[in-house]
C-alpha positions, 0 to 999 in steps of 0.5 A: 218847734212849740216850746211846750212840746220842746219842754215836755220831749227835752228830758225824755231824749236822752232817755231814748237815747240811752235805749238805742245805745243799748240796742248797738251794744255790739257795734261801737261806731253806732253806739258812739255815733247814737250818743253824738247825735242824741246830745246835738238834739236835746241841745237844739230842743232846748235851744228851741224854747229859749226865745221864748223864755227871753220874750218873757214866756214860762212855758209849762206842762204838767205831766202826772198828778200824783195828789191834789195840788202835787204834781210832776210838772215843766215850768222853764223859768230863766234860771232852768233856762241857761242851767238847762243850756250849759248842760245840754250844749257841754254834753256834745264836747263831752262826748266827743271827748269821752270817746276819744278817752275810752277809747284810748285807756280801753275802758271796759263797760263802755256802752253802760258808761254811755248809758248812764251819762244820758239818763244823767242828762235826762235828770238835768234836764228834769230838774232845770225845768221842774215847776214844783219841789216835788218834781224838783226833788225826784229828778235830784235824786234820779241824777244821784242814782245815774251817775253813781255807775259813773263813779264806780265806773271802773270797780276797784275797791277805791271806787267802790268805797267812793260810791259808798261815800258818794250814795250814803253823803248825797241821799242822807243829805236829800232824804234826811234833811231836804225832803223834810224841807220840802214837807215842812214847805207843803205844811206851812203854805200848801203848795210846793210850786215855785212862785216868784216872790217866794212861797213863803213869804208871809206864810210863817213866823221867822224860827220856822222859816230859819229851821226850813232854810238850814233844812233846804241848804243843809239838805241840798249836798250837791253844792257841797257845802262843808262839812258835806263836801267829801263825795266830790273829792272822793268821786274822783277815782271815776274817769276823767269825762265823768269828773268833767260831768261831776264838776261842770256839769250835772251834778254839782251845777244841779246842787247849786242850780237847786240852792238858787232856785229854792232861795229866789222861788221858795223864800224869795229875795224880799223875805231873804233881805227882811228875814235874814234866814241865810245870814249864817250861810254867808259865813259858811260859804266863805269859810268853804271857799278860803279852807277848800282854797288852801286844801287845793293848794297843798295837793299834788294829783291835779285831778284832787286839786281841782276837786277842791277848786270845785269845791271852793267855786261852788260856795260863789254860788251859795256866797251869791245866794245868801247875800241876796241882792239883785247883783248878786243873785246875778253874779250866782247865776253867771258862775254857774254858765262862766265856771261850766266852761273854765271848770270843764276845760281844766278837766279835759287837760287832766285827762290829756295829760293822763292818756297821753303822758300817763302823769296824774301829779303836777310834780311829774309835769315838769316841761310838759307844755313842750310835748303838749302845747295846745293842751297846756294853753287851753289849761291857761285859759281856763285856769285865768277864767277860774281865777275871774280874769279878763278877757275870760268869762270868770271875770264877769260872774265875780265881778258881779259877786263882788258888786252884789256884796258892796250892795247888800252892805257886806264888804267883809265877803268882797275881801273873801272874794278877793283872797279866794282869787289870790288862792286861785292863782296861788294852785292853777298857776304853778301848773302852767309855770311847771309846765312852760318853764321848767327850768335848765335840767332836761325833762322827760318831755323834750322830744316832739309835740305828743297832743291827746287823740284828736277827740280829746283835744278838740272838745277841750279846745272849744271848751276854752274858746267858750271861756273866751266867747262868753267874755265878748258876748255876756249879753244873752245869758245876763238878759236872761238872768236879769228876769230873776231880779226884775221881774 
């Protein structure tokens, strides 16, 4: 396929999708078969423009001039290119395991859950390949907006209240703070396309430069930066593939996605090391990565430990950003692919664990890796890829992290990195000690093998499989990114 057609029918697949999902409503083999073979086409539609991208081409098209200068446009740039990978191919486990989950918990709403889940990776979609702020701004809040059903998926009052948290900290942060950014962008250069070596390099003096970054890192709540970190602790009262959705894929993968991309194509990386703009951020993302660390240690519900694990891993990235050398930049754009999949698989066993023993708390799991097994190996496989061990994936994005700050003189942040995986081992862990050696006492959990539906365990499965593949096979994705920093 043409990858400029690819490019422009990648974010409108899901959309059609969604329409057929509406229209077998009433017949839920249909439906869940629309949503498998809908999310197996936009990844191969994607998959398509890769080489493309690796052979040094941009891709581009532009779909709507709304001003002069301002238009809705597709640029696939590396960056957009492995962002738009992960969550393309991740949706296809999702959805398998998504049916196995509603199915067995007997969800109500489902095909609106199935809908909104595509328009959420139609905004995905959107955002990794925007060309310009504009366009880049419209599908973030268009991901916002679709996924907000999701959470209150199942309309109690605590949902409620989560979407409440979840609207108000998300929109406030992009309306209130990022479009200002955005506009101040526009003022001071012109333009709001991505250019590399940044828009504003040499465009402003060095306090409005300082202003628009705090604006743009402030402003962009997805990547959870404290204190606007609530909405994804709070966001899980949602279902559990939702969670997996929030935490590895869409939403907060698109926050730190948006984070990079605006450091390496609107300020660029000579300003970021000439100017200093972020240096503050530095210190943020340390202080978000150890204090979310240590919350994530003293909570019992899996699924509100791995929430600030979330939290925590994601502030690599911003770490990754603000240190702003090449390695660095690198070892950003590896946690978002290596932390997708590490992430993903811990969520998947929460749900299993939540399905098929019906136990949300890490106290109440003693022994439970006698009736479920396979699942708690795929937990220990993603846990040691959280935490950067070899031989899963996780080693080499913190690897490179830590690398990027010995580069850029910041050896303070490599003590960080090396405390957060002690932390990191000190909450994941004691998971897989509690569920394998549960001591002498008989447990709940002594009879035979009980494994989650077959839907459920085999996505989680290949999500761990993947943690282990990206290890042995780095190669393709670390090419990709190393366009960023070469050129």
């Amino acid at each position: 396929m043409n990858p400029v057609v690819a490019v422009g029918l990648a974010p409108f697949i899901p959309v059609l999708g969604a329409f057929f999902v509406w229209t077998s409503r009433n017949y839920p083999n249909i439906r869940e078969g629309i949503t498998l073979v809908t999310a197996s086409l936009l990844f191969l539609v994607v998959l398509s423009v890769t080489p493309a991208v690796l052979s040094g081409l941009r891709p581009s098209l532009q779909l709507l001039e709304l001003l002069p200068g301002l238009a809705i446009a597709f640029e696939v740039e590396p960056l957009g290119m492995l962002f738009a990978l992960v969550a393309s191919f991740l949706w296809i486990p999702n959805s398998i395991y998504s049916i196995g989950y509603m199915r067995a918990r007997r969800e109500s709403n489902q095909t609106r859950y199935y809908i909104c889940f595509a328009l959420s990776l139609a905004s995905v979609i959107g955002l990794a390949f925007s060309a310009n702020l504009v366009t880049m701004f419209l599908f973030y809040e268009a991901l916002t907006l679709s996924t907000y059903p999701l959470v209150t998926h199942s309309g109690t009052p605590e949902a409620r209240k989560a979407g409440r948290i979840y609207l108000g900290l998300l929109l406030g942060t992009s309306i209130g703070l990022q479009l200002i950014a955005i506009i101040g962008t526009y003022v001071v250069s012109g333009t709001t396309d991505f250019r590399p070596g940044g828009i504003l390099s040499g465009q402003a003096a060095p306090g409005t430069i300082a202003v628009l970054f705090a604006l743009y890192m402030f402003g962009i709540g997805k990547a959870a930066l404290m204190p606007f970190h609530q909405w994804l602790p709070a966001a899980m009262v949602a279902p559990t593939p939702v969670s997996a959705l929030l935490h590895a894929v869409a939403v907060v993968k698109g926050g730190v996605f948006v984070v990079l991309k605006v450091v390496i194509y609107v300020f660029g990386i000579d300003l970021m090391q000439t100017s200093h703009p972020g240096e503050w951020l530095m210190w943020l993302a340390a202080f978000t990565i150890l204090v979310a660390s240590l919350i994530a240690l003293n909570k019992d519900n899996l699924k509100a430990r791995l929430a600030y694990s979330t939290v925590s891993q994601l502030s690599y990235i911003v770490l990754g950003a603000a240190l702003a050398s090449s390695t660095s930049m690198l070892g950003g754009g590896m946690h978002i692919l290596t932390h997708a999949f590490g992430k993903i698989t811990l969520f998947f066993c929460a749900g299993a664990i939540m399905i098929t023993a019906h136990k949300q708390n890490i106290s109440e799991m003693r022994g439970i890796g006698r009736a479920m097994p396979l699942t708690m190996l795929a937990f220990l496989i993603g846990a040691i890829s959280v935490i950067g061990l070899p031989p899963f994936a996780g080693a080499w994005s913190k690897w490179y992290l830590i690398v990027g700050a010995l580069e850029a003189n910041q050896a303070f942040f490599v003590a960080v990195l090396m405390i957060s995986s002690l932390l990191n081992i000190a909450y994941l862990l004691p998971v897989i000690t509690t569920a394998f050696f549960p001591g002498k006492e008989p447990t709940e959990f002594d009879g035979p093998i009980r494994e989650a539906p077959i839907a459920c365990l085999v996505p989680t499965l290949l999500t761990a499989g993947g943690c282990l593949a990206i290890f042995i096979y780095p190669d393709p994705f670390r090419t990709l990114l190393l366009q960023l920093v070469t050129g």
